[in-house]
N, CA, C and O of each residue as an XYZ file, in Angstrom:
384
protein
N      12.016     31.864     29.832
C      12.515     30.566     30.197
C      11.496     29.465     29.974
O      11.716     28.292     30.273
N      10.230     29.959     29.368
C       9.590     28.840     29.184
C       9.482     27.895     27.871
O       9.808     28.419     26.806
N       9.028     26.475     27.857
C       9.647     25.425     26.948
C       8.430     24.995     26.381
O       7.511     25.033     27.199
N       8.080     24.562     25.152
C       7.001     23.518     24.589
C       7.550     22.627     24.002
O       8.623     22.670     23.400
N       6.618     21.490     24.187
C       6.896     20.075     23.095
C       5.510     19.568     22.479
O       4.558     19.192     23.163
N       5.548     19.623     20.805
C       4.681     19.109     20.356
C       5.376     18.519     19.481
O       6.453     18.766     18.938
N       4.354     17.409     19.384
C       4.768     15.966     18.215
C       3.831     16.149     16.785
O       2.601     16.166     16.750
N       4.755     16.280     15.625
C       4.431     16.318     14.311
C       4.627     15.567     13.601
O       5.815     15.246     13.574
N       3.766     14.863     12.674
C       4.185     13.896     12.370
C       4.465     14.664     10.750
O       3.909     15.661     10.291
N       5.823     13.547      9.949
C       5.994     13.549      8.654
C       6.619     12.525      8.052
O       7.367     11.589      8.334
N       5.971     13.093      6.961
C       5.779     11.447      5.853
C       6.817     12.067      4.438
O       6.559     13.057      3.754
N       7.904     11.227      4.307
C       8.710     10.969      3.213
C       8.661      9.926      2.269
O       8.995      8.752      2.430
N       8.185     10.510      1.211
C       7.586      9.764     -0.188
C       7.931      9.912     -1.304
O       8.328     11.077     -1.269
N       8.083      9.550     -2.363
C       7.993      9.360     -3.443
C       7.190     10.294     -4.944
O       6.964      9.774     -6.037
N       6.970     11.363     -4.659
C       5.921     11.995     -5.420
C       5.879     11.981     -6.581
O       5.296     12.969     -7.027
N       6.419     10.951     -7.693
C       6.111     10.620     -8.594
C       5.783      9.666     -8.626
O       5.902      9.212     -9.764
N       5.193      8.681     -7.631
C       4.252      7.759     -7.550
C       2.836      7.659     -6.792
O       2.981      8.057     -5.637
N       1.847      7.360     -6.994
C       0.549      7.867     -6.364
C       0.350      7.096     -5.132
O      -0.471      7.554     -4.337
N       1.111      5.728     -4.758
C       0.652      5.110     -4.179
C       1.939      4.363     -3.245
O       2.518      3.536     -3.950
N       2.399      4.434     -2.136
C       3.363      3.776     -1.515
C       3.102      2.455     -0.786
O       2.454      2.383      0.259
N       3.705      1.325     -1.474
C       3.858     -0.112     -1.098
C       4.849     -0.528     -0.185
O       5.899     -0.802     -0.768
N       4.888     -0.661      0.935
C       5.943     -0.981      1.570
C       6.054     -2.060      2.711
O       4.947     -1.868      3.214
N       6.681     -3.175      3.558
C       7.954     -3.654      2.732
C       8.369     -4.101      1.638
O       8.574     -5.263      1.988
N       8.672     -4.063      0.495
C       9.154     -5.140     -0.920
C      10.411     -5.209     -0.544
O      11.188     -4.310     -0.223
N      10.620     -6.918     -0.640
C      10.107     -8.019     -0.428
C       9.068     -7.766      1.202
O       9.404     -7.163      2.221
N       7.512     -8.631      0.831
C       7.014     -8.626      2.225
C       6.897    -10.297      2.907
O       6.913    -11.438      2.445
N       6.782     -9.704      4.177
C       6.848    -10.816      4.882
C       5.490    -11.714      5.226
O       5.086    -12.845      4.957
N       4.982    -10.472      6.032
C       3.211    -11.184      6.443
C       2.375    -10.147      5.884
O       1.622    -10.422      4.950
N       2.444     -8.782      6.447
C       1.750     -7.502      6.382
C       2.568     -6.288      4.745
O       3.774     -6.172      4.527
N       1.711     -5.778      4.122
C       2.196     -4.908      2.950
C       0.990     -3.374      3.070
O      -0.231     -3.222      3.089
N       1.981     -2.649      3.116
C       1.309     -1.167      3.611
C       1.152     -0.658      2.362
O       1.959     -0.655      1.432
N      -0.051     -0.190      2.421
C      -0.552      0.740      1.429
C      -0.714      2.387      1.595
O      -1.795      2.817      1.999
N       0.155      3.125      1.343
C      -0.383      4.671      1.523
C      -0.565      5.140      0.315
O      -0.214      4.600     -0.734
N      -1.228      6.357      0.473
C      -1.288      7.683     -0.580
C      -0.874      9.012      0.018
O      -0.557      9.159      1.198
N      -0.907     10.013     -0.944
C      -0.162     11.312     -0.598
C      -1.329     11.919     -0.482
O      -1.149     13.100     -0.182
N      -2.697     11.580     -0.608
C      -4.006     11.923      0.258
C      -5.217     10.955      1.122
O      -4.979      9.791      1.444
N      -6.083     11.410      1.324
C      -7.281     10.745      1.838
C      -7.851     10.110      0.435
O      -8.152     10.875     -0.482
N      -7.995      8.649      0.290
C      -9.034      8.418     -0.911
C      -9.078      6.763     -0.348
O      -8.351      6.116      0.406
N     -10.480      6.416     -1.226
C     -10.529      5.393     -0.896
C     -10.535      4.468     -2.394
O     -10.648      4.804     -3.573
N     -10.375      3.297     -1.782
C      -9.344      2.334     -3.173
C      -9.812      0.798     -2.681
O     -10.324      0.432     -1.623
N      -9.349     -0.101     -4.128
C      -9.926     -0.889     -4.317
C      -8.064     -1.541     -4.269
O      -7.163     -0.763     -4.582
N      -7.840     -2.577     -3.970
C      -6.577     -3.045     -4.156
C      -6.290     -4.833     -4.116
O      -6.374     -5.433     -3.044
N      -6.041     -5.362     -5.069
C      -5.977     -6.442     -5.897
C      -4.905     -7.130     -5.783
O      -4.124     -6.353     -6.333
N      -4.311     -7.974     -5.491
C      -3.274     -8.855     -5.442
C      -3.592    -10.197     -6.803
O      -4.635    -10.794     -7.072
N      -2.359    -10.282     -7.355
C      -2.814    -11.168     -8.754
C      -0.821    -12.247     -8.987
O       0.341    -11.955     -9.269
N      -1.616    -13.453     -8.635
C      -0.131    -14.337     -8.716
C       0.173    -14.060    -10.220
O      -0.541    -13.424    -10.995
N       1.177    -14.563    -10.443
C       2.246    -14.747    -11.700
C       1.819    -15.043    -13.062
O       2.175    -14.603    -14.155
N       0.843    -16.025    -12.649
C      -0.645    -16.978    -13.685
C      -1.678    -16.043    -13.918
O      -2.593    -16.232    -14.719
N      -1.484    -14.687    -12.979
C      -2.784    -13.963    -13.112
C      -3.945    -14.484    -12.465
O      -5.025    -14.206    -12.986
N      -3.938    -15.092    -11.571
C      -5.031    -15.667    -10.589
C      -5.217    -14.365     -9.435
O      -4.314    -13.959     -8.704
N      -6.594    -13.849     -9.481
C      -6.691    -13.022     -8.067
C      -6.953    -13.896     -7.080
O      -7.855    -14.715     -6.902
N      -5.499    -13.401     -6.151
C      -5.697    -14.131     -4.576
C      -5.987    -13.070     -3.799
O      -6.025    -13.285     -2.587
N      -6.221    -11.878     -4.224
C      -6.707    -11.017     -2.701
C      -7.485     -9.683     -3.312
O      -6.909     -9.247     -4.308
N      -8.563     -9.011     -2.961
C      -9.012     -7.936     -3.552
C      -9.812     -7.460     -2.138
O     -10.699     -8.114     -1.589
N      -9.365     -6.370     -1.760
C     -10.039     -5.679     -0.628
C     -10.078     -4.256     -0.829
O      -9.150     -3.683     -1.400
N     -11.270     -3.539     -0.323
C     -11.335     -2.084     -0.119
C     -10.699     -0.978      1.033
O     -10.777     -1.425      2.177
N     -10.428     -0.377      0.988
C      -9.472      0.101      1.461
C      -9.253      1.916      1.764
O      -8.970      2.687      0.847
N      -9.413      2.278      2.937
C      -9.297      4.060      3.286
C      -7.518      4.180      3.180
O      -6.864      3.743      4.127
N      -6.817      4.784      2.001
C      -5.692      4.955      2.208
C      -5.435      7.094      2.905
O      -6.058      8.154      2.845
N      -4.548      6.731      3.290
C      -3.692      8.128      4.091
C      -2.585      8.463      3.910
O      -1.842      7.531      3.602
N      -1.884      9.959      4.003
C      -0.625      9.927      3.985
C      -0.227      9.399      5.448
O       0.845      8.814      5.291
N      -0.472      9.360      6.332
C      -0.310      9.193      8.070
C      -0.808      8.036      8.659
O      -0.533      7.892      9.850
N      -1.735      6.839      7.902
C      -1.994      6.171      8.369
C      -2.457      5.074      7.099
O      -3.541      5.098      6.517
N      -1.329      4.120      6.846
C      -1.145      3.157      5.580
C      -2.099      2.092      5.936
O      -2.255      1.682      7.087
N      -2.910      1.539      4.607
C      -3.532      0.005      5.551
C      -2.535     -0.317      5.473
O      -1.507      0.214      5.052
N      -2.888     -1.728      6.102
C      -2.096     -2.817      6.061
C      -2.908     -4.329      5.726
O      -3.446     -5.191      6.421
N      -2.709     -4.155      4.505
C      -2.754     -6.154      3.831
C      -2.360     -6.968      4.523
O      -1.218     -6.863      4.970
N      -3.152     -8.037      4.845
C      -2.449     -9.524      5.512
C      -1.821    -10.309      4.469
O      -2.764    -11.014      4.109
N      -0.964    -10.591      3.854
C      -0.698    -11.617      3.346
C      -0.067    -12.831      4.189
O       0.493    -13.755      3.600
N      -0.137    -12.809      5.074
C       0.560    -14.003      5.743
C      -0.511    -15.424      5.248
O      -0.763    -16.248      6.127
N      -0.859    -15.550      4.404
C      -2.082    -16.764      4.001
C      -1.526    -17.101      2.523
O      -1.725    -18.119      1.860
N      -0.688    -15.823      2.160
C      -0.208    -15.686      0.508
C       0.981    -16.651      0.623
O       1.749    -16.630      1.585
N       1.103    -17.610     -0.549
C       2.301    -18.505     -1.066
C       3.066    -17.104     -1.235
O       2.643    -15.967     -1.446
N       4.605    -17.725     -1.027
C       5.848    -17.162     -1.514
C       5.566    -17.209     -2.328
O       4.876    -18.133     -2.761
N       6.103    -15.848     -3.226
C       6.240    -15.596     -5.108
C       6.276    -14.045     -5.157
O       6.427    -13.214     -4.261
N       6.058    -13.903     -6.715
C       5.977    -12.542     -7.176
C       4.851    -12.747     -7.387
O       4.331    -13.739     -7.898
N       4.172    -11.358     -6.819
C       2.443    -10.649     -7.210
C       2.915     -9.218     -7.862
O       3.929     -8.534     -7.722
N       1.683     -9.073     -8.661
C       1.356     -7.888     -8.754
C       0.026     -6.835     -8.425
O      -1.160     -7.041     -8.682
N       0.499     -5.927     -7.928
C      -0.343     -5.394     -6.633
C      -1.139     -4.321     -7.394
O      -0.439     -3.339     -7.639
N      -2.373     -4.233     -7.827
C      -3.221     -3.154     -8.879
C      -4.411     -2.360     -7.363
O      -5.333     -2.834     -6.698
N      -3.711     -0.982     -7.391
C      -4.605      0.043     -6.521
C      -5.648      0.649     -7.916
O      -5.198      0.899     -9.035
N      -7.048      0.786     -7.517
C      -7.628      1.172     -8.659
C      -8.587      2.388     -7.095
O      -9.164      2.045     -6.063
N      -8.328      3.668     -7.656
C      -9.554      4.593     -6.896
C      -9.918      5.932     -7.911
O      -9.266      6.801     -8.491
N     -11.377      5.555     -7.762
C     -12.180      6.518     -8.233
C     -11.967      6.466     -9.771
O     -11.906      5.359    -10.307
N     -11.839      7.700    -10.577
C     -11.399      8.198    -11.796
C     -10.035      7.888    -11.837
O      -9.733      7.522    -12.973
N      -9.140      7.883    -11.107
C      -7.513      8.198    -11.418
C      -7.593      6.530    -12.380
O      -8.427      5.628    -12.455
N      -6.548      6.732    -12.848
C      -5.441      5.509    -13.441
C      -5.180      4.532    -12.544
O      -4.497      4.818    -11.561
N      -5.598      3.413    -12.695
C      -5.355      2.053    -11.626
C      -3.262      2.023    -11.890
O      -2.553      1.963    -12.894
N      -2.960      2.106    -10.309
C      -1.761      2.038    -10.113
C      -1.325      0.351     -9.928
O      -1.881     -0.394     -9.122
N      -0.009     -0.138    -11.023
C       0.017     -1.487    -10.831
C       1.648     -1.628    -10.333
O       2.339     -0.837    -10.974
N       2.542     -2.540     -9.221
C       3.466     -2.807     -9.228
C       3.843     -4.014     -8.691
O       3.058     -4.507     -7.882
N       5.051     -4.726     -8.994
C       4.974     -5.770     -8.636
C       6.204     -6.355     -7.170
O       7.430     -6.367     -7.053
N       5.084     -6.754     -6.314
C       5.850     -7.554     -5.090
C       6.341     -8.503     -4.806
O       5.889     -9.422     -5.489
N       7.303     -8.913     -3.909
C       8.106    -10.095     -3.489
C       7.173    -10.360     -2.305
O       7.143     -9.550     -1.378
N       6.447    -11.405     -2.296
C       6.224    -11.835     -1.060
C       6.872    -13.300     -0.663
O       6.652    -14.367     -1.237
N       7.821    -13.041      0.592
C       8.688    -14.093      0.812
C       8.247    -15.545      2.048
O       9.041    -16.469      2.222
């Protein structure tokens, strides 16, 4: 008759992409995960190609940064994760 409760956490992703961006469209905050521990360099670049944001960054599957853009003009960016050796991952966001 006896009972346990443990809390597990899980993460549903994308695995043909290295890097999960999420909300698109964003509002203030834009989450960055990976499907491991690595650390990354991540670039925000307006329309003109002007860098408005480049920060370093511990990404996780369990624990995403989180970018401020609340300082960012409305528009389309494109968001370039560059870590280590891999292939710099590029996609592009709505920030509203």
């Amino acid at each position: 008759g006896a009972s346990a409760v443990a809390e597990m956490p899980v993460v549903v992703r994308d695995a043909d992409k290295p890097y999960d961006l999420y909300p698109n469209p964003v509002l203030d905050v834009l989450n960055v995960g990976a499907g491991e521990e690595i650390s990354a360099t991540i670039a925000l670049f307006s329309a003109t190609g002007r860098k408005v944001l480049e920060t370093e960054a511990q990404l996780s599957p369990f624990d995403a940064f989180q970018a401020d853009l609340s300082h960012v003009a409305p528009g389309q960016y494109r968001v370039v994760v560059s870590a280590g050796d891999n292939p710099d991952y590029e996609a592009v966001i709505i920030k509203l």
